[in-house]
Each structure stands twice: as C-alpha cells, then as structure tokens.
C-alpha positions in Angstrom: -0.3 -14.4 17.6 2.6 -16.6 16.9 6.1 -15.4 17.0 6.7 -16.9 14.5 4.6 -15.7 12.1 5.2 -12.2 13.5 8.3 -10.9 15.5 6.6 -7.5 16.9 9.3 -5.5 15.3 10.6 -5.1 11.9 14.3 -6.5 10.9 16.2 -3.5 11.0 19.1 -5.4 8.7 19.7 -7.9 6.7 22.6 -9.3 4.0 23.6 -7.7 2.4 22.8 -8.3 -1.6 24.1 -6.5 -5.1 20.7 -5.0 -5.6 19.7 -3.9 -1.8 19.6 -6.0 0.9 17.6 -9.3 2.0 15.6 -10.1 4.6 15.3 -13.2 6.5 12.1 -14.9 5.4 9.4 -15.6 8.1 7.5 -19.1 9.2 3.7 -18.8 9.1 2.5 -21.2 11.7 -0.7 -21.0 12.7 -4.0 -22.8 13.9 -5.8 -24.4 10.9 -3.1 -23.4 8.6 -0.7 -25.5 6.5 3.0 -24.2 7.7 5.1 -22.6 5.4 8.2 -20.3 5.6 7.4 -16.5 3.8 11.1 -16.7 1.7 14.2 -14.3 1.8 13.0 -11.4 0.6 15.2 -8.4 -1.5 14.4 -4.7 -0.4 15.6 -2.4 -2.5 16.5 0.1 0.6 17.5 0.4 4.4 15.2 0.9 7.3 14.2 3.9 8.4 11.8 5.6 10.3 10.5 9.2 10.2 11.8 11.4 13.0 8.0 13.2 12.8 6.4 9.8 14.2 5.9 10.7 17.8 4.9 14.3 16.9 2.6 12.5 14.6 0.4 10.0 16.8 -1.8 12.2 18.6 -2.8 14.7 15.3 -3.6 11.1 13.8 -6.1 10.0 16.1 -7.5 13.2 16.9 -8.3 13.4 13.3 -9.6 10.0 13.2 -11.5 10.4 15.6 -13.1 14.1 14.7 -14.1 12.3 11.6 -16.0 9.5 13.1 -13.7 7.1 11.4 -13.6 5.4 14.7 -14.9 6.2 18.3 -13.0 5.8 21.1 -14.2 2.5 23.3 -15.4 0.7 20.2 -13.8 -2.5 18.6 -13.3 -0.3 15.5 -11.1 1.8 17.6 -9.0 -1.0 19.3 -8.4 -2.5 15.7 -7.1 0.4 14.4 -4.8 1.6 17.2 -3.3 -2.2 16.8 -3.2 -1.4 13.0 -0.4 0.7 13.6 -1.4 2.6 10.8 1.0 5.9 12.0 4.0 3.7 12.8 3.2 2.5 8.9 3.4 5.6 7.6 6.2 6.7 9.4 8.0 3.6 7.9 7.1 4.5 4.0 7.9 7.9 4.2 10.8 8.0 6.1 12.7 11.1 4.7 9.5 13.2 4.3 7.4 16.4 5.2 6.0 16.0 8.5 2.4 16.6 6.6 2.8 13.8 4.5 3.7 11.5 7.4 0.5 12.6 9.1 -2.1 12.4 6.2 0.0 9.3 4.6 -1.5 7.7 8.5 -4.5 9.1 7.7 -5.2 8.2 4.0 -3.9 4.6 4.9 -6.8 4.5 7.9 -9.5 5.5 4.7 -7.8 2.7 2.8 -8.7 -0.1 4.8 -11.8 1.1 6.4 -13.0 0.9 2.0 -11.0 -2.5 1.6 -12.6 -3.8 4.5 -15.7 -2.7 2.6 -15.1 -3.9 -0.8 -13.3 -7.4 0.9 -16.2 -8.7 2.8 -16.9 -12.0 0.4 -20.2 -11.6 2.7 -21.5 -8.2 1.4 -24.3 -7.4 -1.2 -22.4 -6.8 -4.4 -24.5 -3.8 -5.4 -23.5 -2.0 -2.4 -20.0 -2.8 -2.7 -19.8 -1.0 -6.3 -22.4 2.0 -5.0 -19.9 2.5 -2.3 -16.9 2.9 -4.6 -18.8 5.1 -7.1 -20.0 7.5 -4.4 -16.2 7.8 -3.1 -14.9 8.7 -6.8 -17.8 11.0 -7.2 -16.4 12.4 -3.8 -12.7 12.6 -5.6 -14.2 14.1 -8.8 -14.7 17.4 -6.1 -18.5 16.4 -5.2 -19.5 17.4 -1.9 -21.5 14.8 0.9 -25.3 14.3 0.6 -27.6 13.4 3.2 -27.4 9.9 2.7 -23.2 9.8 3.1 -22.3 7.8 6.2 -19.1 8.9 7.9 -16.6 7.0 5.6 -17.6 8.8 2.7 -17.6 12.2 4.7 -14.1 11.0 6.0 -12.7 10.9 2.1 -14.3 14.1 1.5 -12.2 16.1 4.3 -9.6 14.2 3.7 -9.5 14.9 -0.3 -10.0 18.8 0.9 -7.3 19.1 2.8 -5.4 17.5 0.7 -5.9 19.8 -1.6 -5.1 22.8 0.5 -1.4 21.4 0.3 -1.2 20.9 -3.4 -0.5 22.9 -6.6 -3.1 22.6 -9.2 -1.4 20.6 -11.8 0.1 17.5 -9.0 -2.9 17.6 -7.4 -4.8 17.3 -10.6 -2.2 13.8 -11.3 -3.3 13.0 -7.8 -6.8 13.2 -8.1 -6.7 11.1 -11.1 -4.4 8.3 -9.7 -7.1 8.1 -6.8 -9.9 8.2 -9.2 -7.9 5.3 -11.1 -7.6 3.2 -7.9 -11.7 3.6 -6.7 -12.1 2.3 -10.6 -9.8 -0.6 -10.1 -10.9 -1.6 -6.9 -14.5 -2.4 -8.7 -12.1 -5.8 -10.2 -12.5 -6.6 -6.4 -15.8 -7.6 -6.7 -15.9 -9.4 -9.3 -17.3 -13.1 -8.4 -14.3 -15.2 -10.1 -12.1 -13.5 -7.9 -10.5 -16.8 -6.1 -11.4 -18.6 -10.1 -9.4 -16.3 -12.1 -7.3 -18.7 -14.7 -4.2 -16.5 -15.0 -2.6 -15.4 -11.9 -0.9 -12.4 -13.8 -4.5 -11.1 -14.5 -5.1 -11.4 -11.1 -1.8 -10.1 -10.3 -2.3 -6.8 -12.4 -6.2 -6.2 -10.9 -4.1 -6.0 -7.2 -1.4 -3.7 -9.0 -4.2 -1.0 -10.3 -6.4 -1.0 -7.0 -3.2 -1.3 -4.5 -3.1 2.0 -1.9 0.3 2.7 -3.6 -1.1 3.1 -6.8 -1.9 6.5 -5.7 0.6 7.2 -2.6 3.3 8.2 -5.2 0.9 11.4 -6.2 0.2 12.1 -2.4 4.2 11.7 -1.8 4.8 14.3 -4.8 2.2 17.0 -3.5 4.3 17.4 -0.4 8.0 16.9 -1.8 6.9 20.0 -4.0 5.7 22.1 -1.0 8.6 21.3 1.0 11.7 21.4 -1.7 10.7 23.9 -4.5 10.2 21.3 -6.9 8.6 20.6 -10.4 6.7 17.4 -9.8 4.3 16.9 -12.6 6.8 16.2 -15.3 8.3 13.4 -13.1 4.7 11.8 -12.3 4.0 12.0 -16.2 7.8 10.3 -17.5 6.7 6.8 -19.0 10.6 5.6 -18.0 9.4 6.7 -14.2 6.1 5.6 -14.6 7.8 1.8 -15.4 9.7 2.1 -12.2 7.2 2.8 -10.1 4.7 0.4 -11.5 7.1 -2.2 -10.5 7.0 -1.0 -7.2 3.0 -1.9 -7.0 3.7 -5.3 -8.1 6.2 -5.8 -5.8 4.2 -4.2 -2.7 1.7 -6.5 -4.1 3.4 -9.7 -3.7 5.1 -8.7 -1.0 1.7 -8.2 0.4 0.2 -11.5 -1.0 2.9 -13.6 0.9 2.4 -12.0 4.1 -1.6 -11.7 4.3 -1.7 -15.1 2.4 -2.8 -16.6 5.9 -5.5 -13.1 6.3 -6.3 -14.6 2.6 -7.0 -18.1 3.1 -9.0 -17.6 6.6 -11.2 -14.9 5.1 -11.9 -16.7 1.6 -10.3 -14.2 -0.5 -8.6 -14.2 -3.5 -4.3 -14.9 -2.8 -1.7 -14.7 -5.5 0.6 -17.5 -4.0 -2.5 -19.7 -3.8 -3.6 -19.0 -7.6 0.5 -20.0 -8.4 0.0 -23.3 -6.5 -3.2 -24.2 -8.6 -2.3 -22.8 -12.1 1.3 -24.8 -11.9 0.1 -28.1 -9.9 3.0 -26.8 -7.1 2.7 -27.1 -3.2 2.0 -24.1 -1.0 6.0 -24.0 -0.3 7.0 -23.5 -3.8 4.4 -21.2 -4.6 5.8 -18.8 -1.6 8.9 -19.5 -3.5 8.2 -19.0 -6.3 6.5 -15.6 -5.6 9.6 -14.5 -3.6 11.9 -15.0 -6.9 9.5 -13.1 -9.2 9.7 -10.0 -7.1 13.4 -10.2 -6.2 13.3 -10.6 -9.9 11.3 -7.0 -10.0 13.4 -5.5 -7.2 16.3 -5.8 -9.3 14.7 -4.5 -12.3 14.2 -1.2 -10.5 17.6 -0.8 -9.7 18.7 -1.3 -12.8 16.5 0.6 -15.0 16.8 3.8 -12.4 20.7 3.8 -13.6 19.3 4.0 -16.7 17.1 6.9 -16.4 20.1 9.6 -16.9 20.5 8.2 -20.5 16.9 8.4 -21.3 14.8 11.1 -19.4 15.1 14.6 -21.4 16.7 17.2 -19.8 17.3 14.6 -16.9 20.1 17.0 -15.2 17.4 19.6 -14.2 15.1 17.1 -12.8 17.7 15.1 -11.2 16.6 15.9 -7.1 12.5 15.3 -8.3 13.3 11.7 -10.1 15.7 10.9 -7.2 12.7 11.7 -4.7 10.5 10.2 -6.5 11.6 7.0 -7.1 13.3 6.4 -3.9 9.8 6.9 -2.1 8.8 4.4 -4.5 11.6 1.7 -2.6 11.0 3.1 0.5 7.4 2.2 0.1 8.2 -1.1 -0.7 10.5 -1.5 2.6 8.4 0.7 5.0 5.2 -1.8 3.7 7.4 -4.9 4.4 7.9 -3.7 7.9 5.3 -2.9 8.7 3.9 -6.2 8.3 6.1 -7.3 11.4 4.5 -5.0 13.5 1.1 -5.0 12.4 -1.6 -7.4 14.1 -3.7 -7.3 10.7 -2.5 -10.5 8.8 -1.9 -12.7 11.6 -4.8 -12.2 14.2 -8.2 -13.2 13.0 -9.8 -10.6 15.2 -8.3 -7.7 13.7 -8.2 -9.0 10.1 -10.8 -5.6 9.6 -12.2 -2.6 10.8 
C-alpha cells in the first residue's frame, strides 16, 4: 500500500475553516492507476474517538464470529480484522452508548459482507436481487428458512437484538430506513451502472442505498435508551430530514473520491469518473470538482442547522434530541473520512472484499 495513498492513521487536525475544519487532501499513487491528488476536504467536526473502543474489540469479534460472519483462519477473517470495522465505528460514534459503538461495528461488518455481494460486476443478477429481497423479508420481522446461508441468519440476530434495545415507535423508523436501503441497493444492479447519463442520478442511487441512510435510526434507538429522550419526532422533522440527507451525499462523495481507485480496479460504477465523462474534464478536475460540491454541502449543513431554532415547532423542548441528532450526522461524515486513512479496503486490491 502506498503511503501515499494512505497514511495508516487519520489526520487528527486540520485548518481551520468558517464552516469546520479542512483536511489536507491525499495523492492516490498507485500501480496501474493514473495519479491524482484526493482535494482539501471540509469536515463539518473534530476528531474523535469513542472511549468504549478497546472495551469494544473483543465483543465485536466474538460476535462475528458466533455468527459465522467469518471464521477464524480464513481470508474472510484476515480481511475483516484489516477492515477495521470496530476502529470505524468508534470513529462515527464518538460521543455514544457503548451499545451503539458495538453493534454500529457490527451492522457495518453485515454492510459490506451484502455490498460485497451486490458489488461483484461478476455475479448472476438474479441472485443478487433474491439476496436483497430475502434480507428485507428478514427486516420485515421474517424468521431464517432452511435455505438461509449465514449472512442472512447474521441480519436476522442482528435485527433482533437490535430490537431488544429499541422502543417500538424508533425502532419502527428504523426498520423502515433499513427496509428503504435493501430497496435501494437493488439500483446497484442495475446494468447501466458505469452508463448512467447524469451523474446526479447516479449520485442520488448511492445516497438512498449508502450504510448511513439507515445508521441515523440505529444512532437514535440508543441516544433514547441512554438519555431519556423523544426520538421519533426528530427522525420524522422534514427540516432535519434535509440535514441529514446532505450528510449521505456528502459520505457519499466523500466515499467516491477515496474508493475511486477500489472503483476503477473492480469495474464499478465512480461518481468522479462519471463527472470526467459527462463534462469532457480530466481525472484531476473531476476530484476537484467533487471536493467543491461537497464542501459546498458541508456548508449547507451548518448553515441550515442555525436555522432549525426558527423553524422546528416547539424546537426548545427538543433542543438536546435535534442537537444529537444532527451532530452524529457530522460526526458520521468525519469518523467515515477517517476511517478511510486507516482502512486497507480502498487501496489494497486484496482486501477490496470479503
């Protein structure tokens, strides 16, 4: 792995900027890749890192593990360990419930062992959407059939015990979102994947089947345990909803930019390259180009959550649940940018999946 492509560690700080702070931008220079530099990036938070991580690393893989995600010895099991899928979650919830540190690893493991699924350009297609049905019938409260292999019976516990943790109304908003994101992820299949005309259209497929499109819920279900708070009124606030939103498409493109390498190598779809073709631009400007528009969508955030005392009823009484809410929504963008840094995925062909 280059060192330049990757630094091992995440930048702890950066410049300061009127709508966060800004990172330095990365070189990607790599074999059989045309260099470019991943730009200056805006982060609408610090770093931080969840004091619960080290109690967190062993529950993770022991769960893992029980559930057959992974067995110890395999390549599956080195992959995922180099994933550092724990340290990831540690890094996006940073000022949360132990719980939700531990089964935000977990649910991101589950994540990526379905992408990995639904990303293989080599795989029957029929398969591909009969394995994203069967794991929304498994979110829709069905239990595993003979048939199931251990991915789908992995969901399943997962989705229970989820459920243990949650009221009935969030968990019901959290069910849905994850029902939302198996329906989106079906746009991953599709065959004009890398022909799509618009790069917004493809832009908005990523947004709906992102992990985050759901991790918000997940995040709320905890924050209500742990502080004796109302959640679902927050989750269902269109001026909140429009915050958080952003917060996909940033993760998004943040996530576009640094697996644009992952992208190219594996023949997949990549926002930056669909830029370069729809506007006749080089690889450079695309990166660019991408950079600016979520800047652009960074500073939106911060601008319309000063807005949200003016226009959210009764906003005094919800103050602590909106403030939770939508800074787990930044510090999912940062702890995702970081974690990039310290993640072997996007820059080592051999652990590019599961």
């Amino acid at each position: 792995m280059n060192r330049r492509a990757s630094s091992g560690a995440p930048q702890t700080s950066g410049r300061a900027a009127s709508h966060g702070e800004r990172l330095a931008g990365v070189e990607l220079d790599l074999p059989d890749f045309e260099r470019v530099r991943i730009p200056d990036l805006l982060l609408p938070v610090e770093h931080r890192v969840s004091e619960h991580l080290e109690q967190i690393r062993s529950p993770y893989v022991d769960w893992v593990v029980n559930a057959k995600l992974v067995e110890p010895g395999t390549r599956g099991h080195d992959v995922l360990m180099r994933m550092k899928l724990d340290d990831c979650s540690a890094l996006i919830f940073p000022d949360h419930p132990r719980e939700l540190v531990l089964y935000g690893a977990i649910s991101l493991a589950l994540f990526f062992a379905l992408d990995d699924v639904v990303d293989d350009v080599n795989a029957d297609l029929s398969k591909k959407l009969a394995y994203i049905r069967r794991v929304g019938q498994i979110a829709s409260g069905d239990a595993p059939a003979a048939p199931d292999d251990h991915i789908v019976r992995a969901w399943h516990r997962w989705f229970k015990e989820i459920e243990g943790f949650a009221s009935p109304p969030v968990f019901e908003a959290f069910a849905g979102a994850l029902r939302f994101h198996l329906r989106a992820l079906r746009a991953q299949t599709l065959e004009d994947q890398s022909a799509v005309l618009c790069p917004t259209t493809y832009l908005m497929r990523r947004r709906d089947n992102v992990g985050s499109s759901y991790f918000l819920p997940l995040a709320a279900i905890f924050l209500e345990r742990e502080h004796g708070l109302s959640m679902q009124g927050v989750l269902e606030d269109q001026h909140i909803k429009s915050i958080t939103e952003l917060a996909a498409l940033v993760i998004v493109i943040h996530n576009e930019l640094l697996g644009l390498y992952k992208d190219t190598r594996s023949g997949e779809a990549n926002f930056v390259t669909l830029l370069r073709r729809e506007h006749g631009i080089g690889l450079q400007d695309a990166c660019d180009l991408s950079g600016r528009l979520a800047d652009d969508m960074v500073k939106a955030m911060v601008q319309m959550e000063a807005d949200l005392p003016a226009l959210v009823d009764g906003y005094e009484e919800k103050a602590e649940a909106i403030t939770r809410c939508v800074r787990t929504a930044c510090s999912l963008i940062r702890g995702t940018l970081d974690w990039y840094r310290i993640t072997r995925r996007y820059y080592d062909e051999k652990y590019f999946a599961m």
